[in-house]
Every structure is written in C-alpha cells, then in structure tokens.
Phi, psi and omega in degrees: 000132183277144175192151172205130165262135207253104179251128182272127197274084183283326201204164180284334163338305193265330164322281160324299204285322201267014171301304171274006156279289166350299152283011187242000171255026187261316160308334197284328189282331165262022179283315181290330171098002188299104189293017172289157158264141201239160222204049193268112219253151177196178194265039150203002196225145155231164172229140195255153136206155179269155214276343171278358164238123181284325185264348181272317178265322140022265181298332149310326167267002174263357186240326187284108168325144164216142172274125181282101186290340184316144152218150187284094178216121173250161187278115176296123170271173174294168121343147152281156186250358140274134174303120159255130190316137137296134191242080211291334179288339162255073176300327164211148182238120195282163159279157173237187193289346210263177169040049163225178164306120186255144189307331184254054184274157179246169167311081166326124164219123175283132211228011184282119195236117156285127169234227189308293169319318184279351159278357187268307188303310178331286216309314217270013152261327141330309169278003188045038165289146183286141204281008156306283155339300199298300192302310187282019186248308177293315200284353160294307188262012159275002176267334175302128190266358164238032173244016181294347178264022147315144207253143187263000175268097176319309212291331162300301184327293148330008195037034166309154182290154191233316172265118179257171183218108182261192298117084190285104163261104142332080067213025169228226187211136166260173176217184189196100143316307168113121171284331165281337152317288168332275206285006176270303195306335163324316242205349197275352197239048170231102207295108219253319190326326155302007199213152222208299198253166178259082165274149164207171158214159183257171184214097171288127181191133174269157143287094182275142193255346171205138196302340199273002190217160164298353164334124172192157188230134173250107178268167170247122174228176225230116187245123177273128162289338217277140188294284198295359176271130171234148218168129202277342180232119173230089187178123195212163186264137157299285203205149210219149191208128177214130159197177292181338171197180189274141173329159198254337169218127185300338205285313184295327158299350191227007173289351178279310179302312196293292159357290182274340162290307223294283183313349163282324198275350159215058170190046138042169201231123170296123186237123156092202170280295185285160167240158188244142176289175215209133184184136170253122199244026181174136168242115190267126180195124167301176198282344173286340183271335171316308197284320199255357164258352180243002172093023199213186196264171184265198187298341198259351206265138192297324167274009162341337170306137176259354218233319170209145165284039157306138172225152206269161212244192183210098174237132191005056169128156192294125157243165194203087172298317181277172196227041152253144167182181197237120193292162167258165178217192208275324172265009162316304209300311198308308159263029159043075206243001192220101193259351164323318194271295221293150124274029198117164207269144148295130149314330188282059170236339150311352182266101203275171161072036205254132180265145179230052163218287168331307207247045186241085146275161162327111167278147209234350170279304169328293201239025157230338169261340175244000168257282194286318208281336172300312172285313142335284180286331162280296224250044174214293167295297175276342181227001187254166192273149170286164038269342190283330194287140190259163175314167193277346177293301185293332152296348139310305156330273177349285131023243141333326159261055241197282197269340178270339183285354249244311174299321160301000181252157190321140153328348204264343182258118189307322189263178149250187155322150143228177195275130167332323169302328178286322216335338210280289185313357172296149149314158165324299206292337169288309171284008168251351148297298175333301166308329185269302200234315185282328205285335186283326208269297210259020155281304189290101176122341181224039152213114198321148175331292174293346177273323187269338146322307213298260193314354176274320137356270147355285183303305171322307169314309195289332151315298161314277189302025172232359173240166216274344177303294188298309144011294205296293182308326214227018155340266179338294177290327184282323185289301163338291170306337161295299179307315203283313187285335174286336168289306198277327181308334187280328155290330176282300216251328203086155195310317221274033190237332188266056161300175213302302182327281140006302182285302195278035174292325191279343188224064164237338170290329152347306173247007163290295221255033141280336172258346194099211205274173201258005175279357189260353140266068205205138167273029163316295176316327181278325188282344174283337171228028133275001152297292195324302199291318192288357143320323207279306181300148181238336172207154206278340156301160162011056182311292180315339189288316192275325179285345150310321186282312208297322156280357170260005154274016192265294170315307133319336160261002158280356171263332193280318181211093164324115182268130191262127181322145161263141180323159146291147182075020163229211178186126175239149213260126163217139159101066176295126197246183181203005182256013184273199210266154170200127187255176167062253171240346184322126172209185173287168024271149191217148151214162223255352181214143165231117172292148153230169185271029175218330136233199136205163241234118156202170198301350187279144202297320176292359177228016191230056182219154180164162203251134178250155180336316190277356212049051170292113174255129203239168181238111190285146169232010180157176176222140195198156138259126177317072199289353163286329198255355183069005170232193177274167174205156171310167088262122170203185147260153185229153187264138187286329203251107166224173184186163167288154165283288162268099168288334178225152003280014155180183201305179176255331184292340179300298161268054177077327165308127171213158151279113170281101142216241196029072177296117184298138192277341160248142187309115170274166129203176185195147178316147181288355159262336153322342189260129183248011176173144173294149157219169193241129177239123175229173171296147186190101159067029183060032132220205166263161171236125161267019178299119201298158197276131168255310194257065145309117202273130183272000000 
C-alpha cells in the first residue's frame, strides 16, 4: 500500500524528533514491504526518498536546509561598581593534552567470564535481596540439575559472617574491620607495578540513622589515594562504632586503628608477593568531627581555626573579621603552644610522620557548599531578613528558572533542580550545582548587580581550584579572588556573615596547592558511602551485626570480580542500534553511549554536548563507523557562534564557559578520540550557556 509522510521542519528540535521517529519506523516500513515515500520539507525546499535506501535518505538529511531558531542576543553587563583583583597574566587559553582520548584508544571489552552462582551472589548483594527471597530463589534453582550442588543456606551461599565479636566503646558498641585487611582485599587483584607507597587517606564523620530515634554510627573510613591505582570504588570501612549518642571519648575509639597505622606506617604492608610503604597523607573531617577527633574547639569557639591563630570576635556569634593572622604548624600542635585551640591530647599523635595541621585539609563540600553558598542562598536571599532577603517574586522568578533547567542536566548529577521553597532540605551536591553551573545563569538579571559579581567571585574561584590545569597558573589569582569576596561579604552583608566557614575561605588555597584540585580532598565520596552503609540495615535491631555481615557478603564479592575503572585515553561503545543518522562514509555498527573514564557521551538531549580537542563545541546526533577513517566518529552538528558568558571578574572562556548558538545545518562528522571534555548546556535568553563539567570524580 503507498502512502507518504510529509514532516515540515519548523525549528532543529523538532527536526531531530521527527527525523528519529522516522527512522526508527523504517524497519517496520521495510518488513512490510511498503512502496512508501518519507517526505522532507523546509520553507523553500522538498525532498522524496525511498524508504529502502538507506543512503538515500542519508543524504536528504544532510542537504536539507532547516531554520535555525537560535538567535544571538547576549545580555550586556554594567561597569562593575567593585574593584576586582586583576587577572592581567592570562589572556588567552589553550587546551592541553593530558587527560584525553589519545587517536589510538581501543575499545573496552570485558573479556571476564563469570560464572553462574557468582553471577546469581552479584545480582543479589547488589540488589540487597533479603536472605528469605534469596533461600527461596536456591531452593527453585536447586531443581536445575546443573545448579544442584548449590548450598540452599543464603547465608553459606553469600560467605556471611556468622560471628561478630564487638567492643564496648562507652555508651556504645565498635566493631575494627581491620585496615590492613581492607587495602589488601582492596588491591590484591590489582595490577601494582607502578606503585612503590600505599597513600591514603581517612575520614570521620557520624550517621544519624533515624529521625524518629538517637541512633547513630561513626564509621573510620580509608580512601586509597594513589592517582595510578585505577578502581571504580577505593573507599572501604576500617572500623564502625553505633550507639544512642557519639563516643564519649574519641582516643578509646580510634585505639585499635591508631595500633594498626602506627604499624603499617612503619614496617609497611604486604599485597601479594610484594612489599609496599604505607603513609596517611590526609584526615578528612568536617568541622564537628574535626573538633572531638583532634581534641580542639569547635566552629563556634574563639580559636577555633585549625589553620591559623586568629581568634575570633562575638557579634551575636563568634565571628573572624579580620584576614591578618600567624599560621600554626605541626609542632605548635604537638606542643599545644596555643592552649586557647587545645581540649586535650589526641591519639592520632601516635602515629608518625602524620601532621595534624599540614595534612588536615579544608573540606570544600562542608564549608564552601553546605557553608557559604548555603548561607548566602537559604539564610540570606531566600529565607534572611531584610535589606538583604530578596522578594517573594524574584525568588519565584529564580525558582522557575530552576526548574525549566531539570531536562538539561546531565546524568552525571545525582540530583535535578528543585524549587527554592525546598532550599532548607538541598543536599551538598545541589549546592555545589548551583555554584558551578545553575547559579550564574538564573541569578543573572534577578540579582543586583553588585550581589551577583559578589557570587560570581566566588564561583570563579572555586573553579579554578577544582581544575587541575588552571591549579599550575592560577592559584595565586583564586587566592585573591577569595580575600577579595571575603572583604566584600563584610561590606555588602555586614561583619556578622563572616563566621568560621567565611574565614576559612583565606586557607582553602593553601591546601589546593598541596593536594591538587579540591575534588581529590573533599568529602563527597565518603558521604556517598556513608549512605551506601545506612542502606545496608533491614531492621532497626542489632544494627552493628547487620552491617558487619552485609560486609563481609560485600567482600566476597569483591573477590570474585574487581571492577576495575576504564583508563584514561580509552573509551567503551555501548548500546549498539541500527536507526541513526549516517553521513558520508559513515555505516554500521552504530551507537547510542560512549563510556569514558570520567564520563559519558549519548544521544540524550542532556547528554550529548561536548568540546573537541580543537575546540569545537558540537550537538551529538549519533555514533558510527567511518570506513574511511578505521574508527568510530561523532555525527553531530556544530555551533558557529560562540562568545563569553562573563567578562568579570575575567573571562569566562578561561574555563571553558561560553555562549553558543547558531547550529550548523548540515551533518559533520569527526573521530571519537577528538573529544575532550563533557558540557553541560543549558538555556539562556534563546541561546545556550555551555559549561564544562568539574566534579567528575577522575
């Protein structure tokens, strides 16, 4: 039966959806055997093609003109009315080599083959079936006759732990994993040759486990450090402490751990055949935990800097006006030469060659995402007294462009927008979208000029110090730029905004440029699995018992298959399809995700924007193979038009943000090792804000 469908091509959106209805309805047309015409329209041109040539239609989407609805109109800014630290040494920004797809990356293929029962043991601690569900799924596939030596006991099955032997830390019970246990099961199926020291680092923090009760667990947990170890997860529990309130003296709690550092660190730890040193090259702790594990006062307390000896002032709370002060060092601490900071001696002073000033850094999820950008955006714009709380219209406006972003954001972000009435309830990780990415775009125009340089200061900083590039250059300027936003919150906002968080603003570069970048000492990672542990309970009884077992089915399953991280500079093709676009020399095999080792790249409108080596920013429209070129390649389109977002306080282009539009109308394409960074696009003013993604875990 003849039939023809006519699509008129209004805008490229609408281009795309009915392009890919179309093709994904082409097997169907030729299964049938169906003599139809697809039909493609624009306001000066039409094109036929039969629907059994593939190249034919090809080529009609590749020739057929579409009206570009994008149009450039960028928002002009004022003059600044603050002086801003100048950034006069950086004029312009190259990309560099590292850390990209190299021309010859190969394919990821797991070539691992498991088999059934450890793939029956995977699914089901992965998926935390309950060992009822579980006994009764063996006693079913024990009727299989070459699954009958199956053990019909989850708990034999799973290697569960069956005895646990806890440890009364007053007014609760510890449980001690064991640290050299952790980085050998860690690390022994793990290729090594590269590696001489073991770095780690630890992390403290309590869990509250239910709102309706005092429940709570303070795991000690270990993060491997070492750059060249690659492991999709390196972050494992020491030792776990659960009672009804927090230890009452931390020395008795960390005594078993302090025990097994001292000895590791100095006769080092056997993986294998070899042996390796040992070194805690960082203890991670927000400031409460900070304060009852090193002994010292807390955030509210006038000496309170872990960092400098300023002591702080009392305007209806300890506040730290001034940005002069005299650093502490590692043997201040040791000989409490300031006895104003000290409560008491810490154990972790046992430990040799461990700084408990130096190697303590400033968590930047704490006290820059659940401290300033939270205290600026809940308890000032949106929820603080005036003169500062902005109208209830303009936090609606806000709001709403909020929420208009939620389709655009990328997979890589645990959370989307939510509406500003929840604000009290974000997460770390929302407010540090916010800072990065959301906040510049739906701030700008519904915040005075001078409040929104003021956070935009800020954001900027905080970039630099999260990419590992700018980091060599541009330290120096980010430190500035910090004094400078710390200086001005006291003018804008009033002294009484420069609480602790606030101060220790002046000494988070400090330790950027002892650690690197601020995602590889930042507790994100640790807070994600202190969820993963508070996951872990099935009942509100003999809570340390359950979580003891479920790790050591944890464990067992980390014997059976490591998942090991993809390199840098390779990348693996998933979800092979047969309904895209194909230009050129283009043909199958085609696919819809390209894994990398930090992100990845599909056809979904949040995820399919991204920058190539030469800098080119593109719109993915498929994945393919080249028979010219012997590899996969992009098909996508690229925008012609780009410019900065921001001229002050310096371009926007340094790190890579810019506005983009005007999309080229016909299909391009280019290798798949070209591509050098993910972006997040989102809308602005009928165009785009393009920005690279940072807090990617490398």
């Amino acid at each position: 039966m003849d039939s023809c469908k006519k699509i008129r091509l209004t805008s490229k959106s609408q281009f795309n959806k009915n392009v890919r209805y179309e093709l994904k309805n082409l097997d169907n047309l030729r299964k049938n055997n169906a003599t139809s015409t697809i039909t493609f329209k624009n306001s000066s041109s039409v094109v036929q093609c039969d629907p059994n040539s593939a190249s034919e239609i090809s080529n009609a989407l590749c020739n057929n003109n579409v009206s570009n609805i994008l149009c450039p109109q960028l928002y002009e800014t004022e003059n600044d009315s603050l002086i801003l630290p100048t950034i006069s040494s950086v004029q312009t920004f190259s990309l560099p080599d590292n850390n990209v797809v190299n021309k010859d990356s190969s394919v990821l293929e797991n070539s691992t083959i498991i088999s059934i029962p450890d793939q029956l043991r995977t699914w089901a601690i992965k998926n935390k079936i309950t060992h009822v569900a579980l006994g009764e799924l063996l006693l079913i596939q024990k009727q299989i006759p070459s699954l009958e030596n199956l053990p019909k006991c989850p708990r034999s099955f799973l290697n569960t732990q069956r005895k646990t032997v806890l440890r009364d830390i007053n007014p609760g019970k510890y449980y001690h994993f064991g640290l050299e246990n952790g980085i050998v099961s860690m690390l022994e199926k793990i290729d090594l040759s590269n590696t001489s020291v073991i770095n780690v680092g630890i992390n403290i923090d309590g869990l509250p486990l239910s709102h309706s009760s005092l429940s709570q667990v303070y795991p000690i947990l270990c993060l491997i450090t070492n750059a060249n170890i690659l492991i999709s997860s390196n972050i494992f529990c020491v030792g776990i402490y659960h009672g009804y309130d927090k230890p009452c003296h931390f020395n008795d709690f960390l005594e078993e751990f302090v025990h097994e550092a001292v000895n590791l660190t100095l006769n080092g730890i056997h993986i294998g055949t070899r042996h390796f040193n040992f070194k805690i090259v960082m203890l991670l702790f927000d400031a409460v935990a900070k304060a009852s594990v090193l002994r010292i006062k807390g955030h509210s307390g006038y000496s309170s800097c872990s960092k400098y000896t300023q002591e702080g002032e009392y305007l209806d709370h300890v506040i730290f006006p001034d940005i002069d002060f005299i650093k502490r060092t590692d043997e201040d601490f040791l000989n409490q030469t300031d006895p104003e900071h000290h409560t008491g001696h810490t154990i972790l002073q046992q430990i040799p060659n461990l700084g408990l000033v130096t190697e303590v850094p400033l968590d930047y999820m704490h006290l820059v995402c659940l401290g300033v950008v939270k205290k600026l955006l809940v308890n000032t714009w949106c929820f603080g007294r005036p003169p500062h709380k902005l109208p209830s219209r303009t936090v609606g406006i806000i709001s709403d462009s909020l929420l208009n972003l939620v389709k655009y954001i990328p997979h890589e972000f645990a959370r989307k927008p939510r509406p500003l009435k929840e604000a009290k309830r974000y997460k770390a990780t929302e407010f540090r979208q916010f800072l990065l990415y959301t906040g510049i775009i739906v701030l700008k125009n519904n915040l005075n000029k001078q409040k929104y340089d003021h956070f935009l200061t800020l954001h900027v900083a905080i970039r630099i110090l999260l990419s590992d590039t700018l980091l060599l250059t541009m330290t120096d300027y980010a430190e500035e730029l910090l004094k400078h936003f710390v200086v001005s919150s006291k003018l804008i906002y009033g002294p009484q905004i420069l609480s602790h968080n606030f101060h220790n603003l002046l000494h988070l570069t400090d330790d950027a440029r002892k650690y690197g970048n601020l995602n590889l000492f930042s507790n994100f990672s640790s807070e994600n699995y202190l969820q993963k542990i508070k996951k872990l309970l099935r009942a509100h009884n003999n809570v340390l018992s359950q979580i003891v077992r479920r790790f050591s089915e944890e464990r067992s399953l980390l014997q059976i298959s490591p998942t090991i991280k993809i390199q840098p500079g390779s990348f693996k093709l998933e979800k092979i399809h047969n309904n895209g676009i194909l230009i050129n020399d283009t043909t199958d095999p085609q696919y819809k995700q390209v894994s990398f080792s930090n992100f990845k790249l599909c056809l979904k409108l949040q995820d399919s924007c991204c920058k190539l080596k030469c800098g080119t920013i593109i719109e993915i429209i498929n994945f393919a193979y080249c028979q010219t070129l012997n590899q996969v390649v992009i098909i996508g389109l690229k925008y012609n038009n780009i410019s900065d977002f921001y001229t002050k306080p310096c371009s926007s282009s340094i790190f890579g943000i810019h506005v983009v539009n005007d999309l080229s109308k016909s299909y391009s394409h280019w290798p798949l090792s070209d591509v050098y960074q993910k972006l997040i696009r989102l809308p602005y003013d009928r165009s785009f804000v393009v920005i690279p993604l940072l807090h990617i875990e490398n």
